[in-house]
One Martini backbone bead per residue (centre of mass of N, CA, C, O) as a GRO file, in nm:
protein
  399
    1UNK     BB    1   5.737  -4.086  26.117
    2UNK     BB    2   5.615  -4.320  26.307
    3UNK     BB    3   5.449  -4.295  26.641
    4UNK     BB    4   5.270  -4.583  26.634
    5UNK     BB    5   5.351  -4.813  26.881
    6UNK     BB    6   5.439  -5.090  27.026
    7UNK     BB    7   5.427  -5.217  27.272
    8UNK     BB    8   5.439  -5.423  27.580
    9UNK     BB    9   5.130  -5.464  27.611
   10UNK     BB   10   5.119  -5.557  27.284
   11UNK     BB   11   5.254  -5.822  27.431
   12UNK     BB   12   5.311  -6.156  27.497
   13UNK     BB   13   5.544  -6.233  27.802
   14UNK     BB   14   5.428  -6.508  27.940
   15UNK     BB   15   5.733  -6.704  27.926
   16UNK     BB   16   5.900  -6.510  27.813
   17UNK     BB   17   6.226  -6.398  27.641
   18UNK     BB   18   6.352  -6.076  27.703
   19UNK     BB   19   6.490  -5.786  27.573
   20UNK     BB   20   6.607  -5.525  27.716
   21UNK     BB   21   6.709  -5.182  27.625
   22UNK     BB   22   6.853  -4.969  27.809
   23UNK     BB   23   7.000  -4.666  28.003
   24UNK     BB   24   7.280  -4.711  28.217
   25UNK     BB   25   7.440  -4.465  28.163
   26UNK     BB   26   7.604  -4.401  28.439
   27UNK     BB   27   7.752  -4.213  28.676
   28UNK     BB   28   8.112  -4.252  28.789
   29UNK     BB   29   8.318  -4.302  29.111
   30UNK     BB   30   8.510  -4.492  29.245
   31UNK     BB   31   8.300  -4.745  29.189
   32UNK     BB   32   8.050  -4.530  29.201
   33UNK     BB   33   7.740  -4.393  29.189
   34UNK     BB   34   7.592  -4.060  29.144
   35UNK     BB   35   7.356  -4.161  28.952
   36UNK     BB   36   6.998  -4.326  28.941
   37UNK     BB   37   6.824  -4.203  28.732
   38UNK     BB   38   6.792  -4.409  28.504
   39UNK     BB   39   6.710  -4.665  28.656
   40UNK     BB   40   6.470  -4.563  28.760
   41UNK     BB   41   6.329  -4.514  28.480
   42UNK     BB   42   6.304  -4.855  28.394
   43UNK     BB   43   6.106  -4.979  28.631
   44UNK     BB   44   5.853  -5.023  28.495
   45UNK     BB   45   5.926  -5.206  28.251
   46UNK     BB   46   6.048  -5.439  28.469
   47UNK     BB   47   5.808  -5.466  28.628
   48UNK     BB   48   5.605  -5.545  28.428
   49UNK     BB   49   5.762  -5.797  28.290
   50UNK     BB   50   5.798  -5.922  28.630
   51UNK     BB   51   5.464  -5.969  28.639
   52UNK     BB   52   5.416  -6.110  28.375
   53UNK     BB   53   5.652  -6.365  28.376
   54UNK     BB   54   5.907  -6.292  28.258
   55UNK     BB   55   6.240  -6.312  28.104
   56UNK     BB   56   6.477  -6.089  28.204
   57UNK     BB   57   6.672  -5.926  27.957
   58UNK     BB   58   6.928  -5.704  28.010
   59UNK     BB   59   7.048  -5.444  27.820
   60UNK     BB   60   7.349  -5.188  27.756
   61UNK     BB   61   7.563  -4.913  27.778
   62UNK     BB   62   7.898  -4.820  27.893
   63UNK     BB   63   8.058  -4.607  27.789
   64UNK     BB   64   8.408  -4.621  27.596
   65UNK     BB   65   8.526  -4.928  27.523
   66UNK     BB   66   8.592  -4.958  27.215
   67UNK     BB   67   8.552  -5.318  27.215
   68UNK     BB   68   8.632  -5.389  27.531
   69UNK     BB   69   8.745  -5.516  27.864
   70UNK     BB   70   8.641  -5.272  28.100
   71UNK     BB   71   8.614  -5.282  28.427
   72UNK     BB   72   8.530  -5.003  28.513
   73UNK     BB   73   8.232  -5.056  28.276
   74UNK     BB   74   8.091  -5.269  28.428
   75UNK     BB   75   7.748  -5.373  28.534
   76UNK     BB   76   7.773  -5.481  28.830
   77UNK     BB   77   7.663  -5.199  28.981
   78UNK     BB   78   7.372  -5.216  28.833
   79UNK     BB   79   7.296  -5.482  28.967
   80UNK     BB   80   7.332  -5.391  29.266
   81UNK     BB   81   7.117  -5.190  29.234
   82UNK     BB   82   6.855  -5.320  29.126
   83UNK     BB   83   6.805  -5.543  29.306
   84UNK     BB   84   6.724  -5.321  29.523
   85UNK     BB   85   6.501  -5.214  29.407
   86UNK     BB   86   6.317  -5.447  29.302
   87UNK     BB   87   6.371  -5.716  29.550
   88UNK     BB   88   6.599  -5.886  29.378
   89UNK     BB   89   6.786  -6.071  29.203
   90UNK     BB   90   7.015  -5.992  28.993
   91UNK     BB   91   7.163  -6.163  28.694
   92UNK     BB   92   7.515  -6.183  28.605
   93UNK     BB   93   7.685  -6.156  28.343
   94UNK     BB   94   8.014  -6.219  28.183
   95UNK     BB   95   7.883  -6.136  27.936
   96UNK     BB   96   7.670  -6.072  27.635
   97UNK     BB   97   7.680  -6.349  27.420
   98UNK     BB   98   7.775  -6.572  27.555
   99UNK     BB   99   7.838  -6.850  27.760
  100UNK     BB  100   7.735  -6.722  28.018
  101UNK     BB  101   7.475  -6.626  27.908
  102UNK     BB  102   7.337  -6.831  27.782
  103UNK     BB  103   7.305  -7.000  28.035
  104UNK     BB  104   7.135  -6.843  28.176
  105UNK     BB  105   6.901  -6.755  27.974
  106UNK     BB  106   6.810  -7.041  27.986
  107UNK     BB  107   6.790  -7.058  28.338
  108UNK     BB  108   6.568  -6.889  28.353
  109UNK     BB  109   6.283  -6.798  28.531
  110UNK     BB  110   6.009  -6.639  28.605
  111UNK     BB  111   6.088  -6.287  28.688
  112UNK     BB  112   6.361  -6.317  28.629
  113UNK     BB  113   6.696  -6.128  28.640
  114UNK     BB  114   6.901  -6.014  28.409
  115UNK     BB  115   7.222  -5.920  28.302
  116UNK     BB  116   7.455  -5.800  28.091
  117UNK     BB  117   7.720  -5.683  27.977
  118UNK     BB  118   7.868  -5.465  27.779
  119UNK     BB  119   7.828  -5.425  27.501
  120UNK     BB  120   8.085  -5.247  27.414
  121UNK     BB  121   8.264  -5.499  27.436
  122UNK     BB  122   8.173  -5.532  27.173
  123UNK     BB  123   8.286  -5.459  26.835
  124UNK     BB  124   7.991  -5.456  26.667
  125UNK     BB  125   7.769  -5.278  26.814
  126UNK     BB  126   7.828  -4.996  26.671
  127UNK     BB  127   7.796  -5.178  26.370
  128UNK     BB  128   7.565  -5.343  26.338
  129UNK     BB  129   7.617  -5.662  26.380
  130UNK     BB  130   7.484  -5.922  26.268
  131UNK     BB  131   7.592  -6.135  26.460
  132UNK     BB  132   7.533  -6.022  26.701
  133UNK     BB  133   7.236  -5.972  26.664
  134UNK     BB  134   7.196  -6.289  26.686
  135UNK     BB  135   7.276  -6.361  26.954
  136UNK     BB  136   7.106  -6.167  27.096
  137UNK     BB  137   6.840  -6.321  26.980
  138UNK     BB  138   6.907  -6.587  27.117
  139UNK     BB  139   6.817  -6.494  27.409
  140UNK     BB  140   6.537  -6.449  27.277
  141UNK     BB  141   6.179  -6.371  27.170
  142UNK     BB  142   6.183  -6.079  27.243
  143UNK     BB  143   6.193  -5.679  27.184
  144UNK     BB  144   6.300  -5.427  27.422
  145UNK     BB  145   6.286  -5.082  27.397
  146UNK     BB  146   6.405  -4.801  27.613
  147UNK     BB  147   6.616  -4.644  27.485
  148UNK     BB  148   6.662  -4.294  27.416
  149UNK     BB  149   6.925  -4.241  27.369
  150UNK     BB  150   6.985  -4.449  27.172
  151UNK     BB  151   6.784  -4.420  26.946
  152UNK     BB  152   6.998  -4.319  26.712
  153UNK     BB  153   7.170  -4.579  26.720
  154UNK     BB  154   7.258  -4.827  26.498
  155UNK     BB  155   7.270  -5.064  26.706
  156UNK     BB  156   7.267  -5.420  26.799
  157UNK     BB  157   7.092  -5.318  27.071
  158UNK     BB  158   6.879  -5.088  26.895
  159UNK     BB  159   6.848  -5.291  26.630
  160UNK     BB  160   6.941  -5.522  26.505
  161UNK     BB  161   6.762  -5.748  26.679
  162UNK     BB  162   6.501  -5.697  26.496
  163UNK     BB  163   6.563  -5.855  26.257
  164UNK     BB  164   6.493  -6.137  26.460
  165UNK     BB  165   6.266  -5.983  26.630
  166UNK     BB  166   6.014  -5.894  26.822
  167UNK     BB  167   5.932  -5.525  26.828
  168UNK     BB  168   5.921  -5.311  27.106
  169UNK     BB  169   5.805  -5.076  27.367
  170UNK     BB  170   5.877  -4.894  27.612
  171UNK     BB  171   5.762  -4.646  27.822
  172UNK     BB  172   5.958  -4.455  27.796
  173UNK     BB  173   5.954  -4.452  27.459
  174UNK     BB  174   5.669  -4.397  27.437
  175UNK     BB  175   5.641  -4.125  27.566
  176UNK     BB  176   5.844  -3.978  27.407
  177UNK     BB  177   5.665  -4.012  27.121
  178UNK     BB  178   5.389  -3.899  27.267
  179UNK     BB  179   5.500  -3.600  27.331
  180UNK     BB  180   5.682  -3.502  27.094
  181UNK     BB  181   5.545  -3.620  26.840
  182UNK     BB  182   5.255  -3.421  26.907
  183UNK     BB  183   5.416  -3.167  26.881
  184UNK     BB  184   5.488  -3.173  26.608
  185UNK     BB  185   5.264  -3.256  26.475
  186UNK     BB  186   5.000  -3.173  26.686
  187UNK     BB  187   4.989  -2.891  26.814
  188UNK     BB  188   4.910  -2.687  27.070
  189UNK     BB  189   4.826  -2.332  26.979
  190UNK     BB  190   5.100  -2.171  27.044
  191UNK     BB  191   5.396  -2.249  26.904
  192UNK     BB  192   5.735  -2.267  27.078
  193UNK     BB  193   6.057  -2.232  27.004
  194UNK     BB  194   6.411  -2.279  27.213
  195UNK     BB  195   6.735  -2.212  27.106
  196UNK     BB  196   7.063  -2.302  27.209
  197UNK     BB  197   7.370  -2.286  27.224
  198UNK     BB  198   7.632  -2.262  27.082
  199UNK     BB  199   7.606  -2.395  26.770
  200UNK     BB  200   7.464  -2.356  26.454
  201UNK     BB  201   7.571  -2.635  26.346
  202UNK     BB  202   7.423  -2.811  26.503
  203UNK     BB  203   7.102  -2.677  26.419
  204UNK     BB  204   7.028  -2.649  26.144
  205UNK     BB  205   6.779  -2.844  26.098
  206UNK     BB  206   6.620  -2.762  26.378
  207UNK     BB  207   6.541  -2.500  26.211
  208UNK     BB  208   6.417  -2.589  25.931
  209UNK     BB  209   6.184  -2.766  26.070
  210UNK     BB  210   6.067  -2.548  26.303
  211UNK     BB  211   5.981  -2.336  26.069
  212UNK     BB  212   5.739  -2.561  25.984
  213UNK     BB  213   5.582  -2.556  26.294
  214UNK     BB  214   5.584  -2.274  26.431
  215UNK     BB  215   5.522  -1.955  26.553
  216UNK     BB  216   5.814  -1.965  26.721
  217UNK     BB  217   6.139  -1.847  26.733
  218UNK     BB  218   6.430  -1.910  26.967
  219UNK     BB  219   6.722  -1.734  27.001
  220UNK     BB  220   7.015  -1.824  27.176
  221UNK     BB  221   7.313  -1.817  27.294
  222UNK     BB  222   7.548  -1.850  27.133
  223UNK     BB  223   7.390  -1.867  26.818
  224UNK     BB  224   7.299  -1.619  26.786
  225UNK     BB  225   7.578  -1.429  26.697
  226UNK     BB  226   7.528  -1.460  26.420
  227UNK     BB  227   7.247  -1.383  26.361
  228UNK     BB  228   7.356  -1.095  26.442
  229UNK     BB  229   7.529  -1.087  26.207
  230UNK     BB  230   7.316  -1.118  25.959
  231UNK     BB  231   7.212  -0.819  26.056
  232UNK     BB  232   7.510  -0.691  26.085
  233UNK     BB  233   7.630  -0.645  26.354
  234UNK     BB  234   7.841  -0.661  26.614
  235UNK     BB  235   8.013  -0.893  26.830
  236UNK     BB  236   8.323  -0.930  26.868
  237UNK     BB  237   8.431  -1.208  27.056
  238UNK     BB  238   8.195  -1.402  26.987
  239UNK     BB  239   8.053  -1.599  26.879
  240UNK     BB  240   8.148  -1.773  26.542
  241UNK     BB  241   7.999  -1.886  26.217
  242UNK     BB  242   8.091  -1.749  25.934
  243UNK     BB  243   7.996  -1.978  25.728
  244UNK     BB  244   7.657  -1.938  25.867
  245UNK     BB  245   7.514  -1.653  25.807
  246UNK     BB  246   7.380  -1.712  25.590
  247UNK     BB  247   7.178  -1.923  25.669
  248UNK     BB  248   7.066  -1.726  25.842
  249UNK     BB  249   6.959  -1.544  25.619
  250UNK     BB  250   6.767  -1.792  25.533
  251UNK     BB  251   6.578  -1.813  25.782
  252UNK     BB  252   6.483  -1.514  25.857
  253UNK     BB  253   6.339  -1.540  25.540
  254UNK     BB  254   6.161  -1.820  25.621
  255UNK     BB  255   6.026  -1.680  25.880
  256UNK     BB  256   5.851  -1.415  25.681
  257UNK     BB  257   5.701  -1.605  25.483
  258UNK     BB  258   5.559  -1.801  25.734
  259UNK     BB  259   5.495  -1.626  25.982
  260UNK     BB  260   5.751  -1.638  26.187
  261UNK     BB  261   5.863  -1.576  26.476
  262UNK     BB  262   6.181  -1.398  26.527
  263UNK     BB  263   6.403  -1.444  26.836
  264UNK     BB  264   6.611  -1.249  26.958
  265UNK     BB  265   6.832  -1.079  27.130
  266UNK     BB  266   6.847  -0.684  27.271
  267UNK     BB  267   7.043  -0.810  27.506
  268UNK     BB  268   7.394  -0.862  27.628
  269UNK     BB  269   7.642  -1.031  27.830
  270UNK     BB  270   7.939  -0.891  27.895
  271UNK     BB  271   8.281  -1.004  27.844
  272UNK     BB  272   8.675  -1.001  27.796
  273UNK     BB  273   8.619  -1.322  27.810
  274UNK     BB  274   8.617  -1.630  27.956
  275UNK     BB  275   8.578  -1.824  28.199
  276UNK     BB  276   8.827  -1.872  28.429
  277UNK     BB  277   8.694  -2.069  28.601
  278UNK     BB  278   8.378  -2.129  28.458
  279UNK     BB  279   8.275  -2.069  28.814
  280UNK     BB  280   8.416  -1.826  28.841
  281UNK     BB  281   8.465  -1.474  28.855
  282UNK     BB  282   8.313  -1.190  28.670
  283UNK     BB  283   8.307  -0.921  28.453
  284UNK     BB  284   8.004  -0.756  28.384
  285UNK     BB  285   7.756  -0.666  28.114
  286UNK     BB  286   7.570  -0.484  27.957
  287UNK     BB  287   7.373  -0.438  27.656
  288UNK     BB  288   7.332  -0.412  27.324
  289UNK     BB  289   7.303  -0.634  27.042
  290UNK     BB  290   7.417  -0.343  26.878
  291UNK     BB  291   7.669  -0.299  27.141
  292UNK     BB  292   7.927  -0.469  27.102
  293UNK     BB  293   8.237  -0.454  27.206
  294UNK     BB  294   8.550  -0.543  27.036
  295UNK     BB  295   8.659  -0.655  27.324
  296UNK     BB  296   8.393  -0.865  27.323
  297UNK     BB  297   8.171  -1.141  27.498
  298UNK     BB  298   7.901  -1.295  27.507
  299UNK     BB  299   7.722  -1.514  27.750
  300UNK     BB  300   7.448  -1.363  27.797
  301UNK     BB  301   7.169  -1.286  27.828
  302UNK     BB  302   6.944  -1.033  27.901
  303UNK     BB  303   6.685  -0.883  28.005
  304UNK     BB  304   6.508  -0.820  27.827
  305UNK     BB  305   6.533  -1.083  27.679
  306UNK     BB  306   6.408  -1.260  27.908
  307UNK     BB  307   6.118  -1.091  27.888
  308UNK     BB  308   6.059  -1.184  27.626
  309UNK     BB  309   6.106  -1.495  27.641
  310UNK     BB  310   5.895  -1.523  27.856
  311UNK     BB  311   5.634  -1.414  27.728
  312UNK     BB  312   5.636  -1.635  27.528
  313UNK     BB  313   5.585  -1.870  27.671
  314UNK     BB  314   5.337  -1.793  27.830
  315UNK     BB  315   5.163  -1.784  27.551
  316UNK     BB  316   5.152  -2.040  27.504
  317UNK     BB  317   5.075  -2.410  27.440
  318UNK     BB  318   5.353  -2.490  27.284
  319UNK     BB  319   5.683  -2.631  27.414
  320UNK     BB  320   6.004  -2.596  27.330
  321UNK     BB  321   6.368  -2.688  27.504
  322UNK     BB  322   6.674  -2.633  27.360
  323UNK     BB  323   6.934  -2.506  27.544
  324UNK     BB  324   7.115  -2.270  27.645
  325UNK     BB  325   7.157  -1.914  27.669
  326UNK     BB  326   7.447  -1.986  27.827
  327UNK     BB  327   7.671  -1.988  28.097
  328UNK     BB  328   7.519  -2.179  28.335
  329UNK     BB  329   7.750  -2.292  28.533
  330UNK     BB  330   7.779  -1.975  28.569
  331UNK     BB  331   7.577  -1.785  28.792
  332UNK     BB  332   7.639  -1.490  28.634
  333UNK     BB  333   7.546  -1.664  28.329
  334UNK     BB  334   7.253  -1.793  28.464
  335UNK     BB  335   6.983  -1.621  28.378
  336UNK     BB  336   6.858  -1.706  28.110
  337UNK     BB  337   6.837  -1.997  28.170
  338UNK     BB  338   6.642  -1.943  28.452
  339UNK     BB  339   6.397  -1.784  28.309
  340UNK     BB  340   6.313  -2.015  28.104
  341UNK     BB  341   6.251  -2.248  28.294
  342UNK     BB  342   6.040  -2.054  28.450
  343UNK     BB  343   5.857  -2.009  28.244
  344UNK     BB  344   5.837  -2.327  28.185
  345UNK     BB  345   5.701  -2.355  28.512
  346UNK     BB  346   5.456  -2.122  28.493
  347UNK     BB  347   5.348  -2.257  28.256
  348UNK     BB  348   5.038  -2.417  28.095
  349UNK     BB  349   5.196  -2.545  27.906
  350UNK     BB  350   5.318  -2.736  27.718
  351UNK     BB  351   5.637  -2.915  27.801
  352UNK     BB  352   5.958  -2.928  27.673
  353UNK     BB  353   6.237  -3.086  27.739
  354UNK     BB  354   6.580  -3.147  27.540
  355UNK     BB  355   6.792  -3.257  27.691
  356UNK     BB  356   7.080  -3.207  27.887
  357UNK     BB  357   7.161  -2.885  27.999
  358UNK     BB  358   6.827  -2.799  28.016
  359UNK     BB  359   6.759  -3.045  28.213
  360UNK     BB  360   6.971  -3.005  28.424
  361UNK     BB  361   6.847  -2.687  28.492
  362UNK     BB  362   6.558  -2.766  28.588
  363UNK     BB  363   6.689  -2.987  28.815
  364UNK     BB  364   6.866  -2.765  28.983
  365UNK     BB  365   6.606  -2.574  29.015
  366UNK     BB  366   6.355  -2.753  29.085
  367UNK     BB  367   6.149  -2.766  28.747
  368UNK     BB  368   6.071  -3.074  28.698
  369UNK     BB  369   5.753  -3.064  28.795
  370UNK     BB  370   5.682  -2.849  28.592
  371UNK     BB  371   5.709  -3.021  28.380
  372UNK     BB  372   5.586  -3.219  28.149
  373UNK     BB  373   5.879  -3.294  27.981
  374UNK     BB  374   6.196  -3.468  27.991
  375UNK     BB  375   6.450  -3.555  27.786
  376UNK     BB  376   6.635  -3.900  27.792
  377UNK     BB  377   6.771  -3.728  27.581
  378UNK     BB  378   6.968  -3.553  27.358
  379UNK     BB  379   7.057  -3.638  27.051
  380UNK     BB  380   6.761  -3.756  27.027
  381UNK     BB  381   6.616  -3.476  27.059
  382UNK     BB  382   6.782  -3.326  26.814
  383UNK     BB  383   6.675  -3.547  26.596
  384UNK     BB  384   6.368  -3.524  26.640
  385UNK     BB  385   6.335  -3.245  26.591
  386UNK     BB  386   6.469  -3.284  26.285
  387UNK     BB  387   6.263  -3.552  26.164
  388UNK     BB  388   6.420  -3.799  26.212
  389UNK     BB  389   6.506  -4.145  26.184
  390UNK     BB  390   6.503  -4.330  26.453
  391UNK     BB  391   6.609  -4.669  26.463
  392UNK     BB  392   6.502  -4.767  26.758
  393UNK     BB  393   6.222  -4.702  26.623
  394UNK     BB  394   6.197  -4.808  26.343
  395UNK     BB  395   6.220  -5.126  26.435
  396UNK     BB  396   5.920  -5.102  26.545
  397UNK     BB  397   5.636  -5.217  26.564
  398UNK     BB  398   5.335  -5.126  26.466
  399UNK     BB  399   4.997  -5.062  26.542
   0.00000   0.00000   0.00000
């Protein structure tokens, strides 16, 4: 896939009609947003586009109202947040692509912003309805992506709208490409990845993919225990993927081939059952990964393990970290998790952590701004990771 887009900056926006793709998915409750993490990163590119005299038209969806108008998931809370961020009033649309959209849309003037309705309140939207994308693109001149979450789905409002107007990027989804592009394309070695995360069938691909790229392969997680199974060891009660042993034994020999090291834990925290609930107390200890007992299951990388995937990453010059080492939610199970964040907050090497529960435990940490990229998309960086070609910049003119 091509990583080299135009963005906003590369094309004349002053007295257009732009629509802009964000991703708004903000957690709500009691209508009240309680993270307006989202909205503040959208917020570059749409300064820009009000400096620059465009007539911006933002558009989102939120949660899975699947193509219903539900209350509670429009986006009018989000316009009130833009509004007092941006300090100008944001103008709510009442529909979608529909007669409030459109006379909004005809009657903005230059600098002013609207919001659309949640996209998914339109039953077209998740279909890549060529209808609703051609009414989406009727409301504008140009089409701005930024949103990274979600430009893994070919839906009317991340992909399918680009068939009617010229499509570029904006900052988000700039950053994300040219940082993470990079790392895949042209890393500066040696490249380590570390994956973690329950099962080995979520990352088939991104095992496959990244044994292709990296120096060292790191795996945690869940997904170790199968691999420790197909070293032959015997793992107890822990998580175990038994249809894909023989995949880790081919993954196992294909970095033996290509000169890759492939580290598994050496040492694992079990324990007689999993946690419930989740964040409650736990007793735990440690074991060697070829001596869990059969009554037990492993939930979190050991002390030896912690300093083994640390050491490796500190020697690093480009890190890639998808997926926790364990159940980082408990306290007691996130030592594993809190090891892999510190070593790439303390490490010189470019760091990317690819979304999900790894970015939430980076900024749980307080290590977020020591890490080089955060990526604000959890599946979107795990399709890129995987090599896949995402519909959302696919649909973008190239540079």
């Amino acid at each position: 896939m091509n990583y080299n887009k135009k963005s906003v900056e590369d094309i004349d926006v002053t007295g257009k009609r732009v629509l802009c793709r964000c991703d708004f998915n903000v957690p709500i409750k009691g209508g009240v947003i309680t993270s307006d993490k989202r909205i503040v990163a959208a917020l570059p590119t749409i300064q820009y586009l009000v400096k620059q005299g465009a007539k911006v038209i933002l558009c989102s969806h939120m949660g899975k109202p699947k193509g219903e108008y539900k209350p509670e998931l429009s986006l009018k809370v989000v316009a009130d947040r833009l509004s007092e961020l941006l300090g100008q009033t944001v103008i709510m649309a009442a529909d979608v692509a529909g007669k409030d959209a459109q006379a909004k849309a005809a009657a903005l003037e230059n600098g002013q912003v609207m919001l659309l309705e949640n996209t998914r309140f339109e039953k077209g939207e998740t279909k890549n309805d060529p209808e609703l994308s051609r009414k989406l693109a009727s409301l504008a001149d140009i089409f701005v992506n930024d949103a990274f979450g979600t430009a893994h789905r070919a839906h009317s409002s991340t992909a399918g709208v680009a068939d009617y107007l010229p499509a570029v990027c904006g900052y988000l989804i700039q950053k994300e490409i040219g940082i993470m592009g990079k790392a895949l394309a042209d890393p500066e070695r040696p490249f380590v990845a570390i994956l973690g995360g329950a099962k080995v069938s979520d990352k088939l691909n991104v095992i496959n993919n990244l044994l292709e790229k990296v120096d060292t392969l790191i795996i945690g997680g869940g997904m170790a225990y199968t691999f420790l199974a197909a070293k032959g060891y015997a793992v107890g009660k822990s998580l175990l993927d038994t249809e894909k042993i023989d995949y880790c034994k081919e993954m196992m020999a294909k970095a033996e081939a290509k000169g890759v090291k492939l580290l598994l834990p050496v040492d694992t925290v079990v324990a007689a059952s999993f946690p419930d609930p989740i964040d409650g107390p736990i007793d735990v200890k440690t074991v060697a990964a070829d001596a869990i007992p059969a009554d037990m299951e492993g939930l979190d990388i050991g002390e030896e393990s912690r300093k083994l995937f640390a050491e490796a990453a500190k020697s690093a010059k480009t890190v890639v970290w998808n997926g926790p080492m364990g159940v980082f939610e408990n306290p007691i199970l996130a030592k594993g998790t809190i090891a892999v964040a510190e070593a790439l907050a303390e490490s010189s090497a470019v760091t990317i952590v690819g979304g999900g529960d790894s970015a939430a435990a980076c900024e749980q940490l307080g290590f977020a701004d020591k890490i080089t990229h955060i990526s604000t998309g959890g599946g979107a960086s795990l399709e890129f990771l995987e090599g896949l070609e995402l519909p959302g910049i696919a649909c973008l003119q190239d540079k």
